[in-house]
FINUVEX-806488 format. One line per 5 residues: number of its first residue (from 0); their letters; for each residue x negated, y, z of C-alpha. Coordinates in steps of 0.1 Angstrom, whole numbers. Layout:
// FINUVEX-806488
NUM	A	X,Y,Z  ...
// end
This chain:
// FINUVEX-806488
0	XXXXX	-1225,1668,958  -1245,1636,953  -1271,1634,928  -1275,1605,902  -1308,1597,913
5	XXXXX	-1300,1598,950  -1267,1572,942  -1292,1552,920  -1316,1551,952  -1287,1539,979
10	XXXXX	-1272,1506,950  -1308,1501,949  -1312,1496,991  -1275,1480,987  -1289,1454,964
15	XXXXX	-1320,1447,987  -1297,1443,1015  -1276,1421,999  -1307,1399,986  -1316,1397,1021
20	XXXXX	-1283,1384,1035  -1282,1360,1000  -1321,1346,1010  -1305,1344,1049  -1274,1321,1039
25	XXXXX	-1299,1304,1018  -1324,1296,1047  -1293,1290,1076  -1280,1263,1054  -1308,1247,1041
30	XXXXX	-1330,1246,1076  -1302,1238,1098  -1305,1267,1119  -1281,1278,1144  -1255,1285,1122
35	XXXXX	-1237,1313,1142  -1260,1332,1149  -1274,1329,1112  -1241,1339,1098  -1235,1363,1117
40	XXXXX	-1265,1382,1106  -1257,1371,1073  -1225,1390,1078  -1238,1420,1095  -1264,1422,1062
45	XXXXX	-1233,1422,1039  -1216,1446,1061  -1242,1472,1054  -1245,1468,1019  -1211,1471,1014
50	XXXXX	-1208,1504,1038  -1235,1517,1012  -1217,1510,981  -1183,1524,1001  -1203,1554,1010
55	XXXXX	-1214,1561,973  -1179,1553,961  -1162,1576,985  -1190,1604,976  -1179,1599,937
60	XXXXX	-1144,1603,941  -1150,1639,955  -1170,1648,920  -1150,1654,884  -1144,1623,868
65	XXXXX	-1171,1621,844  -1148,1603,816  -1124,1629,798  -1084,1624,792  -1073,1605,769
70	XXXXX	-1088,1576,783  -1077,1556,817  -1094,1549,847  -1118,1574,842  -1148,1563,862
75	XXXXX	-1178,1547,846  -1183,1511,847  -1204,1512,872  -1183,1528,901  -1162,1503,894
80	XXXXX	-1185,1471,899  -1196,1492,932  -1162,1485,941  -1154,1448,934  -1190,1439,953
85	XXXXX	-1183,1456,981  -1150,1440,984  -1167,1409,977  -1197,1414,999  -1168,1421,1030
90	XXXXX	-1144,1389,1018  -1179,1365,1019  -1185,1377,1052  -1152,1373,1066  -1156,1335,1055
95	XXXXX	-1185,1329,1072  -1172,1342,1103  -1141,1322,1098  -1163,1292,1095  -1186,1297,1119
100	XXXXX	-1159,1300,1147  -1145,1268,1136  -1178,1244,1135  -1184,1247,1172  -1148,1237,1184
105	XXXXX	-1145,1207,1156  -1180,1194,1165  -1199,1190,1130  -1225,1165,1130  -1258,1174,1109
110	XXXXX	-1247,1150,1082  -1208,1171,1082  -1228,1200,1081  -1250,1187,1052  -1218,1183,1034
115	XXXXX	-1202,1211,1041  -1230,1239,1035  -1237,1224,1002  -1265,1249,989  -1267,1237,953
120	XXXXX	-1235,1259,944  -1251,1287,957  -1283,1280,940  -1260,1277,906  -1240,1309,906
125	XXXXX	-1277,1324,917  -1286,1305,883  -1254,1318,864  -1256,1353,877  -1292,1354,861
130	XXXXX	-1282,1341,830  -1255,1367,826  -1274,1398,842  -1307,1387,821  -1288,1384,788
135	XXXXX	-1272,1416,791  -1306,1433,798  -1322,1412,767  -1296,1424,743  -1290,1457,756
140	XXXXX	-1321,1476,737  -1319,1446,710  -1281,1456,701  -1282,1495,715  -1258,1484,738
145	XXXXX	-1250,1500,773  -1262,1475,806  -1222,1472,812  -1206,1466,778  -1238,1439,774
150	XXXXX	-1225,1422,807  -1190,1420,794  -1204,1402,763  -1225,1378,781  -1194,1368,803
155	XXXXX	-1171,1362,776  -1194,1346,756  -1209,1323,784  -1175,1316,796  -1166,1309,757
160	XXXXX	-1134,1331,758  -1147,1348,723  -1133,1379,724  -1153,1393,697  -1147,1431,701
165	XXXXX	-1185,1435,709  -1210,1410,687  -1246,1411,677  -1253,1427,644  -1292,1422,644
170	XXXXX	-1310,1389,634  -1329,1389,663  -1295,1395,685  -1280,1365,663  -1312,1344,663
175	XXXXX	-1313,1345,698  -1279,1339,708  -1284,1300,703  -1307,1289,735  -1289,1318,751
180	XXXXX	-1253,1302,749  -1266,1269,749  -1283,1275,785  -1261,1299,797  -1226,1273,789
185	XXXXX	-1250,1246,803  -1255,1266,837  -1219,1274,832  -1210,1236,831  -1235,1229,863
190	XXXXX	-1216,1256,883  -1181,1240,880  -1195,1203,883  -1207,1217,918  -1176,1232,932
195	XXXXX	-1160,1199,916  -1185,1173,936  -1179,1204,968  -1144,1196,968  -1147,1159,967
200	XXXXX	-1167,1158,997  -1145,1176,1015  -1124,1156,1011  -1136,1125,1022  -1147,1144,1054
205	XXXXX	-1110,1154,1054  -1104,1114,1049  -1126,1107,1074  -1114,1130,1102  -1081,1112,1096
210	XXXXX	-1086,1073,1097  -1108,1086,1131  -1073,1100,1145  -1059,1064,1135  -1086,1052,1153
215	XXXXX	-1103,1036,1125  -1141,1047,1121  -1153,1045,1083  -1192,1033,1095  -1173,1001,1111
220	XXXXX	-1151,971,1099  -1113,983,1104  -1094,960,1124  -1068,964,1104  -1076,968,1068
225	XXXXX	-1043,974,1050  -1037,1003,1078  -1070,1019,1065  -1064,1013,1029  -1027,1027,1034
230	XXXXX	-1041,1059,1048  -1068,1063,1019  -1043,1059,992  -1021,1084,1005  -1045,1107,1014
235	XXXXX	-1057,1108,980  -1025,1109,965  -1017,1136,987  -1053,1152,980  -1043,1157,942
240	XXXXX	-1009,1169,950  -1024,1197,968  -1054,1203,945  -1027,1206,918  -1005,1232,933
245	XXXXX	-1028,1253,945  -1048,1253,911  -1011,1257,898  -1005,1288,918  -1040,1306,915
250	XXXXX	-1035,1305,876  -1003,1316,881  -1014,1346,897  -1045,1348,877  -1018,1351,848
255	XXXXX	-990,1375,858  -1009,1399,884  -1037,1402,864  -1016,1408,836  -1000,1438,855
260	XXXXX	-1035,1449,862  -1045,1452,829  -1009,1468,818  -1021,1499,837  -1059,1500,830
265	XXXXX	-1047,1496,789  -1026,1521,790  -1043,1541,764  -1036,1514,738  -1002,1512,745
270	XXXXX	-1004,1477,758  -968,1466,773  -964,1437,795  -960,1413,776  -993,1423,754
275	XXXXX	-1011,1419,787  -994,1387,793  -1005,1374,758  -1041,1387,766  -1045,1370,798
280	XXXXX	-1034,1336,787  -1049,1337,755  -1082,1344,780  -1074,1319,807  -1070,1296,781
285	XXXXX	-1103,1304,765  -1087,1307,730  -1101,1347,724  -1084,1357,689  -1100,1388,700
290	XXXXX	-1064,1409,686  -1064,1422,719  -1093,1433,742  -1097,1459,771  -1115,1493,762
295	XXXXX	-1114,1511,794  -1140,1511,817  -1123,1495,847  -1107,1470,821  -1141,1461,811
300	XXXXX	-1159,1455,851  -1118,1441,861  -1125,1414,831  -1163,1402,844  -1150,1394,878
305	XXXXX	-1114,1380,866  -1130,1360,841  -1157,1346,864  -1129,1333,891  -1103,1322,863
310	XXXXX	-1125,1299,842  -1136,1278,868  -1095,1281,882  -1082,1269,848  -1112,1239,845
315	XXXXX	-1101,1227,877  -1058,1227,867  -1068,1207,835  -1089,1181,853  -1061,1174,879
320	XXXXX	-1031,1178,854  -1051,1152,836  -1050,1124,865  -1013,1134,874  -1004,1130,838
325	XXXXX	-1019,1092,834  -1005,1083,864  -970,1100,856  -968,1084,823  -982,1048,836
330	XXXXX	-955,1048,866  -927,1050,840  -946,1024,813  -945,1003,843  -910,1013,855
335	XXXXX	-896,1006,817  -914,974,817  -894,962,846  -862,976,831  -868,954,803
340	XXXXX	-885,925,810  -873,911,780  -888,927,754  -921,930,774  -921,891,777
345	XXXXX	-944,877,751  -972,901,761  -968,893,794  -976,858,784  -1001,870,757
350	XXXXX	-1020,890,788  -1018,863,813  -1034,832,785  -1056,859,778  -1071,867,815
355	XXXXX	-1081,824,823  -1114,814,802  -1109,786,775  -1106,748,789  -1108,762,823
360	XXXXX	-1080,770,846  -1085,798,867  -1078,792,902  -1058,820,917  -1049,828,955
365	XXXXX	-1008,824,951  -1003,792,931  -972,797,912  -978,840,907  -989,852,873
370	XXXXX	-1022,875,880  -1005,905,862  -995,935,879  -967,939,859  -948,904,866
375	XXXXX	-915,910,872  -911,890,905  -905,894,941  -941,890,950  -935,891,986
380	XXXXX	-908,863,990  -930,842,963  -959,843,986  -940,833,1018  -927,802,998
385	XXXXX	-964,794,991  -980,802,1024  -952,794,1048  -935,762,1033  -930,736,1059
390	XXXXX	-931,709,1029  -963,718,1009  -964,705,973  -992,689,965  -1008,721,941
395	XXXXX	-1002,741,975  -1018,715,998  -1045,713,975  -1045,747,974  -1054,750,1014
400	XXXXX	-1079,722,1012  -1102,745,994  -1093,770,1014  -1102,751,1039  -1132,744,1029
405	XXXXX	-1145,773,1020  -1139,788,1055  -1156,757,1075  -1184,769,1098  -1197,801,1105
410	XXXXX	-1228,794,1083  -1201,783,1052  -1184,816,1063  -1214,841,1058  -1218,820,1026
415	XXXXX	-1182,827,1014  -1191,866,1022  -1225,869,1004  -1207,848,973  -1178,871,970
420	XXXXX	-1200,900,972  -1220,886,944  -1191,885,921  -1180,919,936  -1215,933,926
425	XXXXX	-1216,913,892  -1176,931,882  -1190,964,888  -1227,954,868  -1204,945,838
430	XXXXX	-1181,972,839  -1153,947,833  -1117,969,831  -1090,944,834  -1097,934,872
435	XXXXX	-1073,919,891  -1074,940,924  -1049,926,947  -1068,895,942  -1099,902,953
440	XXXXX	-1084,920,982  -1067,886,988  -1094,868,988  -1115,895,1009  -1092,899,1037
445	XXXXX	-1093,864,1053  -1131,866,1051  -1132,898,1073  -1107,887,1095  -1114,853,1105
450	XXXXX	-1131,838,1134  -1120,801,1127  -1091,788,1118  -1061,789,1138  -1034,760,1138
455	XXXXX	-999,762,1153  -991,736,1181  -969,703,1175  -974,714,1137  -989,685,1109
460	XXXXX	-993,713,1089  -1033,715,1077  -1053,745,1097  -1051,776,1079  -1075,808,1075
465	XXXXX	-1066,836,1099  -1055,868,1080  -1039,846,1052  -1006,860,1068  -1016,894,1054
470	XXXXX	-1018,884,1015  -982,890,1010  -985,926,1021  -1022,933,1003  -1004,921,970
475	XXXXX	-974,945,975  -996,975,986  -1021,972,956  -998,960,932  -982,1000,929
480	XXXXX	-1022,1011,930  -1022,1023,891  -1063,1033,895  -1080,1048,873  -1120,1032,860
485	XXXXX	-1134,1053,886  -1110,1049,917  -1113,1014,908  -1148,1012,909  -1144,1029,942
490	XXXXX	-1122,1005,954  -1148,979,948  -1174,995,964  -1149,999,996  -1148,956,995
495	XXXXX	-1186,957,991  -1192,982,1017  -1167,960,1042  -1183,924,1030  -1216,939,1041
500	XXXXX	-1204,951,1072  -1191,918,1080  -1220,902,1071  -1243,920,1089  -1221,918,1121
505	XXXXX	-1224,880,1115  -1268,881,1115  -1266,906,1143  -1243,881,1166  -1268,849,1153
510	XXXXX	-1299,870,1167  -1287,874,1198  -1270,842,1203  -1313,827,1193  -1329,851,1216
515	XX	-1300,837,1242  -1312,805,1240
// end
């Protein structure tokens, strides 16, 4: 038989343990040290704590359960929590091992590693844990509460589920509840931002791995732009999809396991399936009525660690069900509009008068092609007929005069690049929304790809910028781009980022051509 105070001395040494592997990620990560060998005594630290809290657990099990019938799930609390951390301790462990094979073979620079061992979402759940743990042992001698039931109330009330079941009666309890939620749901907030900025990174590393395969490196101009645009936008699109179904499926299990789970640990109030189905959306959902709540003790320590993974689960569905949704209901606006182009007609025209600036015609790429996105026109055919017609009218010949004359020279060339990446910069100071994007892409494209003009032989036909052949295809491909204010201010930055890199290339070839001479 093991004593109370000899089970309270091993958590305590499983705690330390587990500190020490915690501090030993912590220091791996952030120093850049070799990472297998620091994970793998990472690992072997939570290995031992959890053989502890096994050890204890197993040692329990032998001794009468000191809960009497008629409740469920007879063990305290705390034997329970013994056994989701050691569970948890063993699952970390087996990540880091996973990962730690991997980085070797794949060939991580320091700056993929920087990205990938992202410390701040340690540091936060660190900062969340605290919040929780240290609220529960504020209000336990405040409220007379036990140090488990006062955890369960500081996750369901930093989480914002409500449940209700277990509230502070005191003034001080009450007084003091309003920094605590306010700093607990702000450290909350931080938590999910970070897994949210984690997985963004990952995927551009994802992104990046990919245009690499295509041969297209992300530090240097593409060769071929459109193929390196193509490949971003479907990897994003992709990106969502994949975000969306596996948030999709985790609350799904979240919901209808869980549900099950909590079936058999509520027996005692009679709960059926469907009361535990009610329960655990009305929690996922962060609603809390608080009609039904668990009273056993492993329904209690089940909900902390439930509710801690399904939050941030359900956060994550809502933001990507949010972008799906826009983009859903926009693809069908759009596909409506071109059903009936009719009745969409005078704001067309309305939009389009609207877009040039008064007494001023704007001058646009495609002479003949309404800026619009949603002009219901073959845009591809319209801009062969203005590029490739053998007889030019004069608005087209004009047209490739100043289009000639912008690309004259190499010095008139770096000009043309710094100017559009002036009005580049000066769309993204503003924060104008209705921007024209397959415009500025035509106008970007010839600038990155030419290296003078290039004029077919036995042809009267005025010289014409190299890469002008592409427009046709850069107005089809971003004409179905439906962005978003934020993709589109990431597609901006892309034409910056590729200006610059031009530019540059430019200086770099002028220096060496004067130290040459």
């Amino acid at each position: 038989m093991i004593n109370s105070s000899r089970a309270v001395v091993l958590k305590a040494i499983s705690l330390a343990i587990s500190a020490t592997a915690h501090l030993m990620l912590l220091l791996t990560m952030r120093l850049k040290w070799d990472i297998v060998k620091g994970f793998v005594v990472t690992t072997s630290l939570w290995c031992a704590s959890s053989a502890i809290l096994f050890s204890v657990v197993g040692v329990i099990t032998q001794q009468p359960p000191p809960v009497t019938p008629p409740q469920t799930w007879r063990y305290t609390q705390n034997f329970y929590y013994a056994i989701f951390a050691a569970a948890l301790y063993i699952l970390i462990g087996l990540l880091l091992t996973s990962y730690a094979g991997s980085v070797r073979p794949v060939h991580l620079s320091l700056k993929d590693r920087r990205s990938v061992e992202d410390t701040s979402i340690i540091l936060r759940a660190l900062t969340l844990a605290t919040f929780l743990l240290g609220g529960a042992a504020i209000y336990t001698p405040i409220e007379g509460w036990s140090l488990t039931d006062a955890l369960y109330w500081a996750v369901y009330t930093v989480l914002t589920v409500g449940i209700g079941n277990i509230a502070p009666k005191t003034h001080l309890g009450r007084s003091l509840l309003f920094p605590y939620a306010t700093a607990g749901i702000t450290s909350l907030g931080l938590f999910v931002a970070s897994i949210a900025s984690f997985s963004t990174k990952m995927g551009e590393l994802h992104l990046r791995f990919e245009l690499e395969q295509e041969g297209i490196h992300i530090h240097e101009v593409p060769a071929d732009v459109l193929k390196g645009k193509r490949i971003k936008s479907e990897f994003h699109r992709r990106h969502r999809w994949v975000v969306f179904i596996f948030s999709a499926g985790a609350w799904l299990l979240l919901w209808l396991v869980s549900a099950r789970i909590f079936r058999g640990s509520e027996k005692g109030q009679g709960w059926t399936y469907f009361d535990s189905l009610y329960f655990t959306f009305v929690s996922l959902t962060t609603i809390g009525y608080g009609d039904l709540y668990p009273t056993s003790n492993f329904g209690k320590a089940f909900f902390v660690f439930w509710a801690l993974l399904a939050v941030p689960v359900m956060t994550t569905l809502v933001g990507v069900m949010g972008q799906l949704g826009f983009r859903t209901v926009t693809y069908f606006v759009r596909r409506l509009g071109r059903c009936c182009p009719g009745r969409h007609a005078g704001r067309r025209v309305k939009a389009f008068l609207g877009s040039r600036r008064l007494n001023r015609p704007a001058r646009h790429p495609y002479p003949g092609i309404s800026p619009s996105s949603d002009v219901n026109l073959d845009i591809e055919s319209q801009a062969h007929k203005v590029l490739d017609a053998t007889h030019p009218t004069k608005e087209v010949q004009e047209f490739q005069t100043n289009e000639q004359l912008e690309f004259v020279g190499p010095a008139q060339h770096t000009l043309s690049i710094g100017e559009q990446i002036e009005k580049l910069v000066d769309i993204l100071k503003d924060d104008v929304m209705q921007v024209d994007l397959h415009r500025e892409w035509a106008r970007i494209v010839p600038l990155l790809s030419l290296e003078g003009g290039e004029e077919d032989p036995g042809s009267s036909q005025p010289k014409r910028p190299r890469g002008s052949h592409h427009r046709p295809q850069v107005v089809r491909e971003v004409l179905d781009a439906n962005q978003s204010e934020s993709e589109r201010n990431k597609e901006l930055l892309w034409m910056v980022k590729l200006l610059i890199e031009k530019l540059c290339s430019h200086l770099r070839e002028e220096v060496r051509g004067g130290e040459q001479e």
